[in-house]
Legacy VTK file of the C-alpha trace (Angstrom):
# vtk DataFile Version 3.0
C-alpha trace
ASCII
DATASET POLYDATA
POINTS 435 float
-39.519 48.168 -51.685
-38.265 50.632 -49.584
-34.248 50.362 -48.742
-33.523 49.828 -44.795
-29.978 51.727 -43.811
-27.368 49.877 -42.644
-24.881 52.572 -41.092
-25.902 53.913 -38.030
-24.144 57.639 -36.911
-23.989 56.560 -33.360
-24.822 54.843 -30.686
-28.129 53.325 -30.956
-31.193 51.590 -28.705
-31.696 47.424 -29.839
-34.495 46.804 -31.954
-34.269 43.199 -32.389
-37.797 42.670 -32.059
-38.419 44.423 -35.351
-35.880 43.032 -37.304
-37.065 39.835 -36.252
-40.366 40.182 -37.158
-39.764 41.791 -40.321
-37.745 38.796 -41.464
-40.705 36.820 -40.099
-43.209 38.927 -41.976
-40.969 38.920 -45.410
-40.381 35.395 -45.395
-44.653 34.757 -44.780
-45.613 37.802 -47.569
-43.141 36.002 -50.279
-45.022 32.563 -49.117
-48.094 33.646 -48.929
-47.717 35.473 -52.822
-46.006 32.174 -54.209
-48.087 29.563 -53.135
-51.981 31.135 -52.479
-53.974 31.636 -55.925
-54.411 35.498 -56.751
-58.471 35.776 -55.699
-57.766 33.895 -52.211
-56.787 35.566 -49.017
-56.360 39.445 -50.586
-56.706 40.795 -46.657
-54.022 38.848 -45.335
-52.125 39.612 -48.346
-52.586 43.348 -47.849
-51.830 43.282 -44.335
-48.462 41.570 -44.853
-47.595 44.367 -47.380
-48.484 46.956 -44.812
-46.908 45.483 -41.934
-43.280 45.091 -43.938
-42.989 48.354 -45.016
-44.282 49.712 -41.772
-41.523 47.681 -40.087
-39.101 48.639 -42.924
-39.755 52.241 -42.244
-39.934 52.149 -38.251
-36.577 50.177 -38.386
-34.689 52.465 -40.902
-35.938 55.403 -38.387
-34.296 53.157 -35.676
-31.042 52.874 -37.405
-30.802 57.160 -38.292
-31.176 57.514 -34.569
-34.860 59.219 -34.643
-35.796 58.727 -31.375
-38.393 55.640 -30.286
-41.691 56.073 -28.524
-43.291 52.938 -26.825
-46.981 53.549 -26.390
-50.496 51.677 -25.584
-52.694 50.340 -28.290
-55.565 51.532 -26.902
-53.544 55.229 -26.774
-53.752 57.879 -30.072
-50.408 57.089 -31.355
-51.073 60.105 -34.077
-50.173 62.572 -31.158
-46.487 61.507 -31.854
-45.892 62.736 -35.350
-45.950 66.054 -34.055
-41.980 65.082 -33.623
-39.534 63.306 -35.225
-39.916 59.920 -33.692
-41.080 56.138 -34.459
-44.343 55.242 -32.029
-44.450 51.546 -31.706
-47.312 49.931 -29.762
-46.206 47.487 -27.213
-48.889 45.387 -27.164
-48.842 44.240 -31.199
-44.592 43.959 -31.013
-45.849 41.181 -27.776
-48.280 39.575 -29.884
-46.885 39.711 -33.649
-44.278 37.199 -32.922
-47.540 35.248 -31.402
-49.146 34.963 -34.703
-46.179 34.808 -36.797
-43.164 32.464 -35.502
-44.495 28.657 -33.928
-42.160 29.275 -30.870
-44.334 32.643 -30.524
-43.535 35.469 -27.504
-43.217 32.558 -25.099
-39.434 32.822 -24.556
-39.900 36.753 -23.214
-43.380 35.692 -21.158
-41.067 33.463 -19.573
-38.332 35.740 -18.852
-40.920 38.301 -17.493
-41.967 35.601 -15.196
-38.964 34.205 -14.042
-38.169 38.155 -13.306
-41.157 37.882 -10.669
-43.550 39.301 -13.267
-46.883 37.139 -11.922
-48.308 34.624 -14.575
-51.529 35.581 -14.389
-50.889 39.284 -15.631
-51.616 40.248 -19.488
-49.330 38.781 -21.783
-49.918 41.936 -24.344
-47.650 43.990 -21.974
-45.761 40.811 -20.355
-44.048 39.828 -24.104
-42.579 43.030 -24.004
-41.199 43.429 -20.503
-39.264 39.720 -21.418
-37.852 41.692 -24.374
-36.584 44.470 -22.490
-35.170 42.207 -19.434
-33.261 40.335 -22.605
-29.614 41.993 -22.703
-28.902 44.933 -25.459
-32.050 43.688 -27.258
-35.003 46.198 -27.015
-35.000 49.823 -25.493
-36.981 52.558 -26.198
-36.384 56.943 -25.767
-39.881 57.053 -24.394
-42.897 55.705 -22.905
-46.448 57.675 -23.150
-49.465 55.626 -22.099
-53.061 56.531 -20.289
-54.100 55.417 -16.981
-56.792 53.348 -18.794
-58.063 50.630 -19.627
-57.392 48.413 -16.619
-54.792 47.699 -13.747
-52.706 45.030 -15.490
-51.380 47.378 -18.420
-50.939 50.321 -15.465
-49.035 47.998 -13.377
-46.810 46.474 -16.351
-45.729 49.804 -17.850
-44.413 50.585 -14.183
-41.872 48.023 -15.129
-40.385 50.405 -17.749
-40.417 53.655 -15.680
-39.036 52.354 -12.794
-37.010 49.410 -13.148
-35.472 50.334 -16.582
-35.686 53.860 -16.233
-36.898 54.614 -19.624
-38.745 58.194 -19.542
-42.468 57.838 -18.972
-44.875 60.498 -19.356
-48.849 58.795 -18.490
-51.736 60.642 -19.654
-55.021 60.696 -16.495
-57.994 59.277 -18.038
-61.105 60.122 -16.598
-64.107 57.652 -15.947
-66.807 60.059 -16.797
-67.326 59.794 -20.382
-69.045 63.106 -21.528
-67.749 66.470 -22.724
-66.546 67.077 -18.695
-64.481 63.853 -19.319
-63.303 64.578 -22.871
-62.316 68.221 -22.476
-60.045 67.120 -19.291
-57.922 64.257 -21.259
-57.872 66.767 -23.971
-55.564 68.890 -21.866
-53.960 65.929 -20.351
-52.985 65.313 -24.041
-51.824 68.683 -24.813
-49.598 68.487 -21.490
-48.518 65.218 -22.600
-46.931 66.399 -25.961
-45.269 69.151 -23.842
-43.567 66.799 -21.781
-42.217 64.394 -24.880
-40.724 67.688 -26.369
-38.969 68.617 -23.121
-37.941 64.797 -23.075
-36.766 64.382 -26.791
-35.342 68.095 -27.168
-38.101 68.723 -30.119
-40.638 71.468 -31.126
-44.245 70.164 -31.930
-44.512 70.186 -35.533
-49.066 70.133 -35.808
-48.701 70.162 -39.292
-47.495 67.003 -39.480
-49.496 65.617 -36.794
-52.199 66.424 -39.021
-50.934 64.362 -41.698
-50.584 61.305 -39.514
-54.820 62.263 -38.224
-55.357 62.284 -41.742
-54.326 58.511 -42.368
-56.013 57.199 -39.490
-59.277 59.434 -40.187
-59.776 57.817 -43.668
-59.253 54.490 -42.341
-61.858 54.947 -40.043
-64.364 55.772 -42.404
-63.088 52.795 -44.396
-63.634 50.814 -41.613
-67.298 52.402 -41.207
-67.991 50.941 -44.522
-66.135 47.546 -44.049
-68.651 47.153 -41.225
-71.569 48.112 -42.825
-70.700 45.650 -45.193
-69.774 42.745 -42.789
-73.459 42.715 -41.850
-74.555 41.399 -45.228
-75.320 37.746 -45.238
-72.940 36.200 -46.459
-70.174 37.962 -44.405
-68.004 39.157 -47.433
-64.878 39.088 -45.191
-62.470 36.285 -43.771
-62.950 35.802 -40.381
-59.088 36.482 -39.819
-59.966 40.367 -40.538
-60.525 40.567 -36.964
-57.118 40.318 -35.544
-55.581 41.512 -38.017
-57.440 44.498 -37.561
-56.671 44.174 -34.409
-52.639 45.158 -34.875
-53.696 47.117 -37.548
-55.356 49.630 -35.526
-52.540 50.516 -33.119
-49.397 49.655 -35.301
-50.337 51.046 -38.237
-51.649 54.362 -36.530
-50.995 57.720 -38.088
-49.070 55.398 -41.166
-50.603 55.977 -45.341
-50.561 51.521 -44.692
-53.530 51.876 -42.057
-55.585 54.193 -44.653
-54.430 51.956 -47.563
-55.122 48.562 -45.957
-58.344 49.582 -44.882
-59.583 50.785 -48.489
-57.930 47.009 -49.958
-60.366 45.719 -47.510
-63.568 48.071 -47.911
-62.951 47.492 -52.087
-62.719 43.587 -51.432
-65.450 43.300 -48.792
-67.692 45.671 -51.541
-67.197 43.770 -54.550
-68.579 40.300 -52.580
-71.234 42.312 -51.603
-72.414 43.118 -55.104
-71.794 39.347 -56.063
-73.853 38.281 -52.968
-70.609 36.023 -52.061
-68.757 35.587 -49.269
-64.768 34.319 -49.164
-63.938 31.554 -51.657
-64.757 28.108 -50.034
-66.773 29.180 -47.176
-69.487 27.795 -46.379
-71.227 30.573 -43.852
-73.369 28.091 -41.768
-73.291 30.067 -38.282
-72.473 33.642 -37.469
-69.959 34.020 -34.472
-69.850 37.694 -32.463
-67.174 37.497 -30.345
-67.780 40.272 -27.350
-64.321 40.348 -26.502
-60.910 39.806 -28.864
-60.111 37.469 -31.141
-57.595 35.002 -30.344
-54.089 36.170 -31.379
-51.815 33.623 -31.145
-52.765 31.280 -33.824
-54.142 33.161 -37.245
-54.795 29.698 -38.999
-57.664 28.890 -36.281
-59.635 31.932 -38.303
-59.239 29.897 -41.071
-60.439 26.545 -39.414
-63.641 28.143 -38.483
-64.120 29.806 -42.049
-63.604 26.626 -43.878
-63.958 23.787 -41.565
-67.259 24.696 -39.103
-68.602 27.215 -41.729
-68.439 29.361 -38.998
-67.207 32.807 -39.447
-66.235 35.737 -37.315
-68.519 38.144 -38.395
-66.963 40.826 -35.754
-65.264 41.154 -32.268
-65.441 43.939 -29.817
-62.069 45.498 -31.029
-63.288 45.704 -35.136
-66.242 48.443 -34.567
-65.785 52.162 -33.553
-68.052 54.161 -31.914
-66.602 57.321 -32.881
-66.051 59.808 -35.447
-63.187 60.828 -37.613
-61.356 64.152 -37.271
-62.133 66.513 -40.206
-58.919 67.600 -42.093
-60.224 70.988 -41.345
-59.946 71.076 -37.653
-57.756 73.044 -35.924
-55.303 71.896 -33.542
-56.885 72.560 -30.377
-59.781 70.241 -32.360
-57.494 67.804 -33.186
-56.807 67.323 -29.529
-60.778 67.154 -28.918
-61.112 64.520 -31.364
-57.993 62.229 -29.885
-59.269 62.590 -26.745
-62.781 61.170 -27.427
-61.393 58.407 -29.526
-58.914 57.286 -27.054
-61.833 57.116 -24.517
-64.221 55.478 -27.017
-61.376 53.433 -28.324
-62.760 49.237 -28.400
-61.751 47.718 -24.446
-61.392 50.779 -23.147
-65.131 52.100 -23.676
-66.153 48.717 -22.090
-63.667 48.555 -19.484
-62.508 51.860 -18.065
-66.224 52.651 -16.899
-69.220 51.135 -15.753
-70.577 47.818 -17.299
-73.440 48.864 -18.922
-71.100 50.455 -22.369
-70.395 46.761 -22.550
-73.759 45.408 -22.193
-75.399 47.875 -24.768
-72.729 47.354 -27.069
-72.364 43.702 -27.339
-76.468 43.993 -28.017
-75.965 45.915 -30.835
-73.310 44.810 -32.644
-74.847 41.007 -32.439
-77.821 42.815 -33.900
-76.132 44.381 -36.456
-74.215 41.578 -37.207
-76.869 39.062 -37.446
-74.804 36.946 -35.017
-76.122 33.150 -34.541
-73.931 33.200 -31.266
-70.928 34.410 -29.569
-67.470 33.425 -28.337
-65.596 35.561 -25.328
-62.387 34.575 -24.954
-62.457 34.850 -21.477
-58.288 35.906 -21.528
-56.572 35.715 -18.405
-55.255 39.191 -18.144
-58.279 41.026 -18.582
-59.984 40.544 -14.974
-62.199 43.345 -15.177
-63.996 41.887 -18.180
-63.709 38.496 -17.174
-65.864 39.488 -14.411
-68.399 40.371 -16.640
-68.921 37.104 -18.567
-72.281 35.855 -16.664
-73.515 39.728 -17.421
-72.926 39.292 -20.944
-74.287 36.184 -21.329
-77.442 36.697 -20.095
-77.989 39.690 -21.922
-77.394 38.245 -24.914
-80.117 35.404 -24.171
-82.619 37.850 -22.682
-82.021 40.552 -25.424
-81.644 38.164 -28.835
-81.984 34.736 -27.958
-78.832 33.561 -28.783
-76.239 31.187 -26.487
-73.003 32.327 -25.894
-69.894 29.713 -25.238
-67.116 31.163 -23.071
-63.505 29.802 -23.290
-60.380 30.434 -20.756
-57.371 31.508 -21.999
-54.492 33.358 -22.665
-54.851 35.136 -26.182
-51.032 35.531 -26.703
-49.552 32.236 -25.134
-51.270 28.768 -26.257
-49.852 27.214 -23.410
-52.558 28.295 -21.405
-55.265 26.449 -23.770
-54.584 25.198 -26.959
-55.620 25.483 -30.563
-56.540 21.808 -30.388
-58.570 22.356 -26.817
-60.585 25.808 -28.289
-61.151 23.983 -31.888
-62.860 20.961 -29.853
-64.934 23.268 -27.922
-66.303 25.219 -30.820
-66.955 22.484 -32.887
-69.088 20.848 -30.085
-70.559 24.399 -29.664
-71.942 24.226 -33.087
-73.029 21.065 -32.972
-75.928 22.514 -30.817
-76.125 25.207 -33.277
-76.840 22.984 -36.558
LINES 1 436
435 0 1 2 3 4 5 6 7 8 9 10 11 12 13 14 15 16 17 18 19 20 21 22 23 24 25 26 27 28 29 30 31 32 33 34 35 36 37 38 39 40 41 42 43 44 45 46 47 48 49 50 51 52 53 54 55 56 57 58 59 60 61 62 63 64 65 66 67 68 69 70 71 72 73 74 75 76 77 78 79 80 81 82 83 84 85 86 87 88 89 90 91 92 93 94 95 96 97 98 99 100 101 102 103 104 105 106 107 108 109 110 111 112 113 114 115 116 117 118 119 120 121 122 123 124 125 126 127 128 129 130 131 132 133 134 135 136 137 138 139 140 141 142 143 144 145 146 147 148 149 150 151 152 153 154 155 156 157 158 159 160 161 162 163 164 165 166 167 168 169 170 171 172 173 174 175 176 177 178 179 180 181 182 183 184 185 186 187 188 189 190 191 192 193 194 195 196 197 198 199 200 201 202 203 204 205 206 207 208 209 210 211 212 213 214 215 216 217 218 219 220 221 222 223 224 225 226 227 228 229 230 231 232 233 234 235 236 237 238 239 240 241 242 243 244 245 246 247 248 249 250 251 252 253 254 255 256 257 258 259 260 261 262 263 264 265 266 267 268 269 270 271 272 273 274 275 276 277 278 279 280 281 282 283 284 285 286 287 288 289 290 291 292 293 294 295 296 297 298 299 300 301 302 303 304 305 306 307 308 309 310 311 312 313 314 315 316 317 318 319 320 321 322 323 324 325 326 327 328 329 330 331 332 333 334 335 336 337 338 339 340 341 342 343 344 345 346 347 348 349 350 351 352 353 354 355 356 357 358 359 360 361 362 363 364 365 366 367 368 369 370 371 372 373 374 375 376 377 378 379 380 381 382 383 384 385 386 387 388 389 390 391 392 393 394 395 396 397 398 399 400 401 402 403 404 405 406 407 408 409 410 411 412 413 414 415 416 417 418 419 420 421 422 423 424 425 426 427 428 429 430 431 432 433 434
């Protein structure tokens, strides 16, 4: 286990988000090893690894005074080991306390709201903004973030720049999607990198930016094969794969734990294939595609559908790629290419930052590829732009594959809004039409 310092040489920003969590994570992980058999749950069990010593790592940074860099998941946080800093993605430190700790982020959504924040805004960025408003508790050096994938997250991060006058440097996405579009964020990229240097008094080091590509470019071809393998019937992966995938994505970005949790699952999801089984005492009965995310704030629901409906979350919209990895041979102005398309292509903001028909095409497919029996869209508050869209995608799905689609209203990081008990009775009704 790696050692977290205790003496720090000066003056340092709060992180008590992280040490929070990482208490909260090693407390789960020495559960989780001491009371689960060996063959059952070995994603969740990797994850947990990963996510302590990422924490363990980001928070020893912290405490040397390496500089912090708050940044969007959707964002290629890769771009920021070309210094010496700690990237953390804002919207997995909102909604890891969520999934972890009963209480969840509610305490900060409420603080953000009492601050004048409105309710109905996306509690990804809204846990975060309580955090900061919370006294000597969590500050960053830096904020980079695009102008993508929707109004909410543009409007929250305003919050930082302005109000708490933490440094933010915003990279201009485009909404044409072709080389036009990709070449132009490319150099809104490169200036971007300029202007954290100026900001954290540090020379670009590409070398090791190419290191951190590295990690995340394996994982996605791990994850390439993960999917392939999903598609088998029966799915050879727990449905909770899908948010956890979710955080890993963004918070393990650039990290050896994203490449190395992504091979545990690929090796796990691969040997179920050969033994045509799926995860031990489930029951696949129905196929679930969920167009939009996975619900974050209760992991244990992914296990009620697994075990208890027999149906399993064979995929969500933020679990499939439609991009390539960077060759380790590229060369830095390539690198930049390649970040640029996959922060464009990246799941939610493909589907969002553009027209609707990404999101039409894609949901098509991946039922398709998936085999899906239906779908589920968490219809989360936040996300108006592809809330609008629900009718769309339901009728698509009907026209296209012939298969019914239930919708359910919520907030993805705060059960307040609808509860675990409230979503559980609406699936299992759903699937009583299913059976």
């Amino acid at each position: 286990m790696q050692e977290i310092a205790t003496k720090a040489p000066r003056a340092l920003k709060p992180i008590k988000p992280l040490e929070i969590l990482h208490e909260g994570v090693t407390n789960t992980l020495e559960l989780v090893m001491g009371a689960i058999p060996d063959h059952e749950l070995p994603i969740f069990k990797s994850f947990l690894k990963a996510l302590k010593s990422s924490l363990e790592d980001i928070i020893a940074k912290a405490r040397q005074g390496i500089s912090l860099i708050g940044t969007h998941f959707a964002f290629p946080s890769e771009l920021f080991y070309a210094f010496d800093c700690a990237p953390l993605c804002f919207e997995a430190i909102s909604y890891l306390p969520s999934a972890l700790f009963t209480e969840g982020a509610e305490p900060f959504y409420d603080l953000a709201n009492s601050y004048g924040h409105p309710y109905h805004t996306c509690s990804a960025q809204k846990g975060v903004i309580g955090m900061a408003l919370k006294d000597k508790f969590f500050d960053v050096d830096a904020i980079a973030v695009p102008t993508a994938p929707c109004d909410n997250t543009m409007a929250s991060y305003s919050f930082f720049s302005e109000v708490k006058k933490v440094p933010t440097v915003v990279a201009d996405m485009p909404t044409y999607h072709d080389k036009r579009g990709y070449n132009y964020f490319a150099t809104e990229l490169k200036n971007m990198v300029k202007k954290l240097g100026s900001i954290l008094g540090q020379e670009p080091n590409f070398e090791s930016m190419r290191k951190a590509v590295g990690h995340s470019s394996k994982a996605i071809e791990y994850l390439a094969e993960i999917n392939d393998l999903r598609a088998a019937v029966p799915c050879p992966t727990e449905s909770m794969l899908n948010p956890l995938g979710s955080c890993a994505q963004n918070f393990f970005a650039g990290r050896p734990e994203k490449e190395n949790f992504y091979r545990d699952v690929r090796d796990v999801a691969k040997e179920r294939v050969r033994k045509h089984e799926g995860p031990p005492d489930v029951n696949e009965k129905i196929r679930a595609f969920f167009p939009y995310m996975s619900i974050f704030f209760d992991v244990g629901m992914c296990e009620w559908m697994d075990r208890e409906l027999g149906m399993v979350n064979v995929s969500d919209l933020f679990n499939y790629f439609f991009f390539d990895p960077i060759p380790p041979t590229a060369s830095v102005d390539e690198m930049f290419d390649g970040l640029a398309r996959q922060s464009m292509e990246y799941p939610m903001t493909r589907q969002s930052e553009g027209f609707v028909d990404y999101f039409l095409e894609d949901t098509v497919f991946l039922a398709k590829k998936f085999k899906a029996d239906c779908a589920i869209f968490s219809t989360h508050i936040g996300c108006k732009q592809s809330v609008s869209v629900v009718q769309m995608i339901r009728e698509v799905l009907r026209d296209e594959l012939g298969i019914p689609m239930l919708a359910i209203e919520l907030d993805i990081g705060d059960k307040r809004m609808t509860s675990a008990e409230v979503i559980k009775k609406k699936m299992e009704e759903f699937s009583k039409t299913l059976l």
